[in-house]
SEZANU-572028 format. One record per residue (C-alpha): residue in three letters; x, y, z. Coordinates in steps of 0.05 Angstrom, whole numbers, plus 5000, padded with zeros to 4 digits. Example, Ala and Ser with C-alpha at 12.3 -4.5 7.8 and 13.67 -1.06 7.14 Angstrom:
BEGIN
ALA524649105156
SER527349795143
This chain:
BEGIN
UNK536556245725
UNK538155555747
UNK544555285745
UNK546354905679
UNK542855505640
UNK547055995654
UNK552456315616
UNK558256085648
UNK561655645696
UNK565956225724
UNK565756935712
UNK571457295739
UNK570358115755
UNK578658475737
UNK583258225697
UNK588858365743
UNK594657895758
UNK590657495799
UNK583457465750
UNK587557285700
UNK591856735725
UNK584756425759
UNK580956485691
UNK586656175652
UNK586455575708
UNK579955505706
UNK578755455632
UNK584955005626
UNK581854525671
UNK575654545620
UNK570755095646
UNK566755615613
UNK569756225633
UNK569456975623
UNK572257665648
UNK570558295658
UNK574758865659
UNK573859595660
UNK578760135683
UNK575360715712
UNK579361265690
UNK584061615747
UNK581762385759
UNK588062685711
UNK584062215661
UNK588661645663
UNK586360965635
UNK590560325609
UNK588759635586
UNK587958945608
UNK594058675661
UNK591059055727
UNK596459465777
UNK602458975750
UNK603359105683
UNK599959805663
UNK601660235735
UNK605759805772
UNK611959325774
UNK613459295697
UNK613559965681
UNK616560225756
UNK623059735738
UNK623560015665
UNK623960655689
UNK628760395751
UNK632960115687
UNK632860795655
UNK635161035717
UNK641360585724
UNK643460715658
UNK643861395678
UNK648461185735
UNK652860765692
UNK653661335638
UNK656561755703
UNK660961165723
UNK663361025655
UNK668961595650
UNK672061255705
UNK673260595672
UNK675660915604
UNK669461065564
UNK669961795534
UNK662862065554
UNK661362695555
UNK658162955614
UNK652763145635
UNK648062655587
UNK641362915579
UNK634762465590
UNK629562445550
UNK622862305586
UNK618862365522
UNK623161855487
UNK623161345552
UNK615961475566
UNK613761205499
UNK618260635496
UNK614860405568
UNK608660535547
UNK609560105479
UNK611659545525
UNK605959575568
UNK601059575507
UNK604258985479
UNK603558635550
UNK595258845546
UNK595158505476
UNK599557875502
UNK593257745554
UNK588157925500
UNK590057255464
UNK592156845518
UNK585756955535
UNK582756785462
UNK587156175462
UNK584055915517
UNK576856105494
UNK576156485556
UNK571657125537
UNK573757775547
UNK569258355572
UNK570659145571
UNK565259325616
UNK564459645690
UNK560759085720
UNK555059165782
UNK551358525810
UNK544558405791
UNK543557825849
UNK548957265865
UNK549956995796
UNK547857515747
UNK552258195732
UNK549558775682
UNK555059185647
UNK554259765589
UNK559159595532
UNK561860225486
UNK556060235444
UNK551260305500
UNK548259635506
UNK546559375567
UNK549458595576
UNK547858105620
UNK552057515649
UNK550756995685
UNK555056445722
UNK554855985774
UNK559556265803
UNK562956945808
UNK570857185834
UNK572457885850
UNK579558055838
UNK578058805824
UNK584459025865
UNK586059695894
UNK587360435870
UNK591461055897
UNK587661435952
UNK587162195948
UNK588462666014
UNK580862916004
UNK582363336061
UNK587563736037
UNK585364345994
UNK587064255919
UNK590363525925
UNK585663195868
UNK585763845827
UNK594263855820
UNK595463265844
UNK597262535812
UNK599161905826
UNK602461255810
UNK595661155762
UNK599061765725
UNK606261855738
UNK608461255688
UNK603461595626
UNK606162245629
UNK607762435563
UNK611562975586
UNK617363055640
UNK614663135715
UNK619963675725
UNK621463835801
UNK616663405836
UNK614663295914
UNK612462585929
UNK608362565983
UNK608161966033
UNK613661426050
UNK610360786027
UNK614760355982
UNK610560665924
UNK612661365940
UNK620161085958
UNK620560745889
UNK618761315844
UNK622561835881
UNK628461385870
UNK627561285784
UNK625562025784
UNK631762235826
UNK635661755778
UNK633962035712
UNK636062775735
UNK628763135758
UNK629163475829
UNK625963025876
UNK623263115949
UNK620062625993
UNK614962916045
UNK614462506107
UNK609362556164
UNK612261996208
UNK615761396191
UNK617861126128
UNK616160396102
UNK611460326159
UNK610459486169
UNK617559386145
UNK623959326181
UNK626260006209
UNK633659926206
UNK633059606130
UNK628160276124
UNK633360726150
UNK638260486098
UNK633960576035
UNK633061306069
UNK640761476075
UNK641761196013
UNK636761515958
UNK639062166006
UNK647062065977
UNK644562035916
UNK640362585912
UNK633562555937
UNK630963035984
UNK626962926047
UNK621763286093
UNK621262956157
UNK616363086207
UNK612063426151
UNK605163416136
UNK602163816075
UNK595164306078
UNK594864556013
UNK596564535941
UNK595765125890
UNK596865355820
UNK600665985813
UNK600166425754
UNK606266235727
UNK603365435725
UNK607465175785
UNK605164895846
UNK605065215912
UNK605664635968
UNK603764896032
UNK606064406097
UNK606064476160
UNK612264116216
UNK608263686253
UNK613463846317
UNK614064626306
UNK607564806284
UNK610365276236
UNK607965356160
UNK613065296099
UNK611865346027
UNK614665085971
UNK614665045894
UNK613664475846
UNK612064265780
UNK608363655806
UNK605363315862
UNK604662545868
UNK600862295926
UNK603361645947
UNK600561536018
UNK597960866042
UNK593160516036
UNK590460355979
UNK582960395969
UNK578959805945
UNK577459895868
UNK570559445894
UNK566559975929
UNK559459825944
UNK554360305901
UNK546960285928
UNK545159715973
UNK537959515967
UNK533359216014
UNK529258695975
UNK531557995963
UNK537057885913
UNK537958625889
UNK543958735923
UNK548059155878
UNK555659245889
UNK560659655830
C-alpha cells in the first residue's frame, strides 16, 4: 500500500506512558493516529487496562500502597502526641486493595477518552508486523484486523523476568504484575532480589504489618549509589524488614498445608537453608522486553515481530 492510502499517519504499538503521551502529540499536531494495546496476561493470570507499567503495576499504585503504609506509621506515632488510639490497629488488605484498584481503573478510563477526545483510535489487540507499515491483530470476537500507517512506534515496554532456572519459581511465584491485584493479603512473604522494585514493595508490605524478608545474592540497588543504598538497607531493617544476604534461592515448593517451602543456598558457605512462606515475589533485574521477536522469515517484507 502506498503512502497516502493507508490507514494512518502514525500507529503507535502500547499504550504505556510513553505511546500515549506520543499519540496524544501527534494527533494534537493534526495527524491520524491510532494505538494498539494488548496486555498479555502475567502467568498467575494477571491482566489490567490501558496506562502500561505506570498506572496499572507500577508508580501509582506502589505509592498508594506506600500511603497506606505511612498511615500505619502515623496511627503508631499518634499516642505520643495525644490521640487515644488503640493499639495495635489492624489492616485491611482487602479493603486497601480494592480502593487501589478502583483508582487504577478510573486512570484506564481517563486515557480511554483522552484518547477519544483527540480522535486518536484505540485498539485492544496483540499486534505482529505484517511488513514495515502494515500490523495484523485478532480483536475479541476473533476477527483478524489490519492496519496500516506510514509509520509505526514501538513503545511496548518491559515485564518482570522469571528465575526459569529455579525449580517451581513460575508455579508459586509472582511478581510486581501481581502483587498490587491481590485480592487477598500476601501474608508472610520473601521478596526475592534487591532492585528498587523488590526494595519498594518490601517496604509498603513491611509497613502495613505482613512479615517481610528480602533475599539478596549480592548487592542491593546495583547502578545506584552504595552508601545512599546502604542507608535504605539499615533503614527498612529498623523498621522491620528482614534480610538474607549472600543468599541465592534453588527451589520453591508447596507443602500440604498450602505454604511455600523456599529452599536457598549461602553463596559463601555453601550450605542449604529452608524456609516457609505464604508468598514469593520475584523481583530481580532486568526486565525483559514485552517486544520479543516471534518467527523471523526469510522472504522480503514478511518479517514478523510480537
Amino acid at each position: 500500500m502506498e503512502a497516502g492510502q493507508r490507514d494512518y499517519d502514525l500507529l503507535v504499538i502500547g499504550g504505556g506512558s510513553g505511546g500515549l503521551a506520543c499519540a496524544k502529540e501527534a494527533a494534537q499536531l493534526g495527524r491520524k493516529v491510532a494505538v494498539v494495546d494488548y496486555v498479555e496476561p502475567s502467568p498467575q493470570g494477571t491482566r489490567w487496562g490501558l496506562g502500561g507499567t505506570c498506572v496499572n503495576v507500577g508508580c501509582i499504585p506502589k505509592k498508594l500502597m506506600h500511603q497506606a503504609a505511612l498511615l500505619g506509621g502515623l496511627i503508631q506515632d499518634a499516642p505520643h502526641y495525644g490521640w487515644e488510639v488503640a493499639q495495635p490497629v489492624p489492616h485491611d488488605w482487602r479493603k486497601m486493595a480494592e480502593a487501589v484498584q478502583n483508582h487504577v481503573k478510573s486512570l484506564n478510563w481517563g486515557h480511554r477518552v483522552q484518547l477519544q477526545d483527540r480522535k486518536v483510535k484505540y485498539f485492544n489487540i496483540k499486534a505482529s508486523f505484517v511488513d514495515e507499515h502494515t500490523v495484523c491483530g485478532v480483536a475479541k470476537g476473533g476477527k483478524e484486523i489490519l492496519l496500516s500507517a506510514d509509520h509505526i512506534i514501538i513503545a511496548t515496554g518491559g515485564r518482570p523476568r522469571y528465575p526459569m532456572h529455579i525449580e517451581g519459581a513460575l508455579e508459586y511465584g509472582i511478581t510486581s504484575d501481581d502483587i498490587f491485584w491481590l485480592k487477598e493479603s500476601p501474608g508472610k512473604t520473601l521478596v526475592v532480589g534487591a532492585s528498587y522494585v523488590a526494595l519498594e514493595c518490601a517496604g509498603f508490605l513491611t509497613g502495613i504489618g505482613l512479615d517481610t524478608t528480602v533475599m539478596i545474592r549480592s548487592i542491593p540497588l546495583r547502578g545506584f549509589d552504595q552508601q545512599m543504598s546502604s542507608m535504605v538497607i539499615e533503614h527498612m531493617a529498623s523498621h522491620g524488614t528482614r534480610f538474607l544476604r549472600g543468599c541465592a534461592p534453588s527451589r520453591v515448593r508447596r507443602l500440604p498445608d498450602g505454604h511455600l517451602q523456599v529452599t536457598w543456598e549461602d553463596c559463601t558457605t555453601g550450605k542449604e537453608d529452608t524456609g516457609t512462606f505464604d508468598t514469593v515475589l520475584w523481583a530481580i533485574a532486568p526486565r525483559i522486553s514485552a517486544c520479543l521477536p516471534t518467527t523471523v522469515g526469510h522472504a522480503k517484507n514478511q518479517r514478523r515481530y510480537q
